[in-house]
C-alpha positions, 0 to 999 in steps of 0.5 A: 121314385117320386109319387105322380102328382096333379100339380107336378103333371100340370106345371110340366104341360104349362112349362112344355106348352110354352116352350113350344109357342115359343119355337112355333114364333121362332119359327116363323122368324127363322127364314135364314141359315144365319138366324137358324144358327146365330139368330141373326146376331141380335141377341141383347145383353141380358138374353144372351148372358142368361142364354150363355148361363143356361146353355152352360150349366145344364143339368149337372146344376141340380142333378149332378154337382148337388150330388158330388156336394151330397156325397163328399161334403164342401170339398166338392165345392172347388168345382164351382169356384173353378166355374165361377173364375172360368166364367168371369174371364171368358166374358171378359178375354174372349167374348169382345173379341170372338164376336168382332172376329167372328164377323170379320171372318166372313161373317163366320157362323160357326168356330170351324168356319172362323178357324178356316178363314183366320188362318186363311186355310184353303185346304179346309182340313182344320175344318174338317178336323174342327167340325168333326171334334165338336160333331164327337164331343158335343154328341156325348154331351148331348147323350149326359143332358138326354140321361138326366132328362130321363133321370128326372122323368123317371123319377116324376113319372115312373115308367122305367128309364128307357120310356123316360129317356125316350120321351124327353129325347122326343120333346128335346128334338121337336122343340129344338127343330121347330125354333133354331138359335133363336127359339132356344136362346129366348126361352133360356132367358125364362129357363135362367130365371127359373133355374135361379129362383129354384137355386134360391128357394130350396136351400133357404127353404131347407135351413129355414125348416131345420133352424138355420145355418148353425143347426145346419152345421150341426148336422153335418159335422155329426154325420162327419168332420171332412163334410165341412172341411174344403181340404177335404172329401167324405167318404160316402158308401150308401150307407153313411159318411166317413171320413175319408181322406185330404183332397190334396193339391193334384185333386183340388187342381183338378178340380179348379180346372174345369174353369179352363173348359170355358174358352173351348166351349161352343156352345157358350162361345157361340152366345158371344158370336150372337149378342147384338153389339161388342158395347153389350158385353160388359153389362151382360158379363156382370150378369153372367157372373152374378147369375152363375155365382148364384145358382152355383151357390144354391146347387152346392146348399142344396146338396149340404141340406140333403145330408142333413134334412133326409132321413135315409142315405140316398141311393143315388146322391144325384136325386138329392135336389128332386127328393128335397123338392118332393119332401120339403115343399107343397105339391104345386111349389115342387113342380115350379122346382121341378121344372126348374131342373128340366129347364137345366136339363133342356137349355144345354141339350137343345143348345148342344144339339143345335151347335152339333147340327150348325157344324154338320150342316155348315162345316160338311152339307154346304161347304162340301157337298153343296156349296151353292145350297139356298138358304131353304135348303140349308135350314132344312138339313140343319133341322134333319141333322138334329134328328141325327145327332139326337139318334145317336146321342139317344143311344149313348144315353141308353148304357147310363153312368154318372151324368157328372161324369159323362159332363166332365169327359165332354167338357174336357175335350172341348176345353183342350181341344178349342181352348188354347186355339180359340185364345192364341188365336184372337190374341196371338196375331202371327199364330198359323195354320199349322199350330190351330191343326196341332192345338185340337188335335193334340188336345182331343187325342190327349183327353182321350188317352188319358181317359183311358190310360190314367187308370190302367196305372194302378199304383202310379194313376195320378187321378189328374182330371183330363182337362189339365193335361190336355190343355198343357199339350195342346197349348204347348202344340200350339205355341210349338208348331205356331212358331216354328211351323207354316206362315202366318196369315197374309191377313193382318188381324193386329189391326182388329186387335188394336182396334178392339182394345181401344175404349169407345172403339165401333165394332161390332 
């Protein structure tokens, strides 16, 4: 546990106080359901690209991949290759045209209700079962960002994990019900900015103080030959480095894979159905990619300059990035790093939260028990969905485990489950009903089982990470039933399509 500090205490209440002047403006200018939970559509490039990236990383960026680098060395590192390419081709395939559809399907303000209208679902079942594996999904993810908030906490403050985990549970609520979307995606612009310069300055900070990259090098290779090889993974016990053993092809599969989660992911996906105009995307795609194949960087140094700067093995690889911040910096610049981390931690739980509460309160409150609710009414139930979610999600948090590994289940599911439909589905005109049903449901049931199943094996576990078989069913699923399986929708979106890949074209 870190020594509690003036400074560190002092640059976390600024940090706090301006989040929550920021909500409190937000607030104000929140007097829609539609700017509660897509900001009214006027997010510009650059915010919604940093929002996009903050939302996305959350704070596996400095807690957990920094640590999976700690532990197993540069062969940890294929995760964020995988991130880097996933990135790249959501912003470019999927987010022109999930912003003009989006739109066109009755102004759609959450994936659910899009789905309901692309395939002209008047039974609402796809509704149904959408909304409800966003709702499980996204409730565990939001218990992996309350565990690392109160990791960090613990660490800072002291106090024990529960009173950590409750207070940030508490500070992560009241800051996303007071401002929505748009008091969420503003401060991420600030958090964004935070997180790359946090990625920058320690790990330059750390080969700077050992001599730099060759010394570096050094270092590691003595403590063992795997830590530099990407073919790789070390061995690490608590103890030290072994040499462990050669990743192979299935883990380093694995291991890219966690790219595909892009094209499922709402809480991402629903910043391309915010930004202002489809001619923004372009210029906010190249800041996107730059920004992630920075901070990706910087997170995976971070966790090599542990192995070599730190005296003692830690106990928990995951603090490597809050130890470095307490030992190789002055007081007040460690508290800017701090928060840095926090801000990780904030921008994904509070965009998580907020999406969970747009899918309660849209997909269940107005769309089955008050289909008439005033705009008033509608704010209010999505602000008391918050509390909800965040209630359970609190209590998942409380058992603890790895955050990598409660972010990689989450992650997963909504990749399998929303990518291959979301995909076919602005691509695939003739696409029907009954293929989207079979696509998430194949893709939910199938992470779950092998979540479970794979290890039960024993000798014959494949070690396969979730995300690629349960994209490889749900696509084949969807394709199957699409094509063979119901009509499709009597709306013609080719049109849409064609007009959407025409340079120049106004939509949007």
């Amino acid at each position: 546990m870190l020594v509690l500090t003036v400074p560190v205490m002092i640059t976390f209440g600024i940090f706090l106080l301006a989040m929550v002047m920021v909500s409190i403006w937000a607030y104000q200018e929140t007097t829609t359901f539609s700017d509660f939970a897509l900001g009214g559509r006027r997010l510009g490039a650059p915010v919604a690209a940093l929002s996009a990236g903050a939302s996305d990383m959350s704070g596996w960026l400095f807690l957990g991949l920094p640590g999976a680098v700690y532990a197993g060395g540069i062969g940890a590192t294929w995760i964020a290759v995988g991130l880097v390419i996933g990135t790249y081709l959501n912003w470019r395939f999927v987010a022109p045209r999930l912003r003009t559809y989006t739109e066109l399907a009755d102004d759609s303000v959450t994936l659910s209700a899009y789905l309901e209208e692309r395939f002209e679902d008047t039974s609402r079942v796809l509704r149904i079962v959408s909304a409800t594996v966003i709702v499980v999904f996204f409730t565990v993810y939001v218990a992996s960002g309350l565990l690392a908030g109160g990791v960090l906490f613990e660490e800072i403050f002291g106090g024990g994990f529960d009173f950590a985990l409750t207070v940030f549970a508490v500070v992560i609520v009241v800051y996303t019900f007071i401002g929505g979307f748009r008091g969420v995606s503003v401060t991420h612009s600030v958090q964004a900015t935070l997180m790359l310069l946090a990625a920058i300055a320690l790990p330059v900070t750390g080969i700077g103080l050992l001599g730099g990259f060759d010394v570096l090098q050094g270092a590691l290779a003595d403590k063992s030959g795997a830590l530099l090889d990407m073919g790789a993974k070390a061995d690490f016990d608590g103890g030290g480095w072994a040499a462990g053993e050669p990743l192979g092809t299935v883990a380093v599969i694995s291991l890219l894979a966690w790219g595909l989660g892009y094209f499922g992911q709402p809480h991402i996906l629903v910043r391309f159905m915010s930004i202002r105009s489809t001619r923004e995307i372009p210029m906010a795609r190249r800041i996107g990619v730059g920004w992630v194949v920075v901070v990706l960087a910087g997170a995976s140094l971070t966790g090599l300059v542990g192995i070599a700067a730190l005296k003692e093995p830690l106990d928990n690889p995951e603090t490597v990035f809050i130890t470095l911040s307490a030992e190789l910096v002055n007081p007040w610049v460690a508290g800017i790093l701090l928060v840095a981390v926090l801000a990780a931690i904030k921008s994904t739980a509070d965009s998580q939260l907020l999406v969970s509460a747009t899918a309660l309160t849209e997909d269940f409150y107005r769309a089955f028990l008050h289909r008439r609710a005033s705009d008033a009414s509608l704010v209010v139930a999505g602000r008391a969905t918050v509390v909800a979610v965040a209630l359970v999600a609190y209590a998942i948090a409380r058992s603890g485990g790895a955050v990598l590994d409660i972010v990689a289940y989450a992650w997963a599911g909504f990749g399998a489950a929303f990518g291959p439909v979301i995909v076919l589905s602005l691509y695939w005109p003739r696409m029907t009903r009954a293929g989207a049903m079979a696509g998430i449901v194949t893709g939910a049931v199938t992470v779950v089982l092998w979540k479970r199943i794979d290890p039960l094996l024993g000798p014959l576990e494949t070690g396969v990470y979730e995300m690629v078989p349960g994209v490889l069913a749900a696509t084949a699923a969807a394709l199957l039933f699409g094509r063979f399986v119901g009509y499709p929708p009597g709306r013609t979106w080719s049109g849409a399509m064609e007009k959407q890949d025409t340079p120049g074209a106004p939509v949007g």
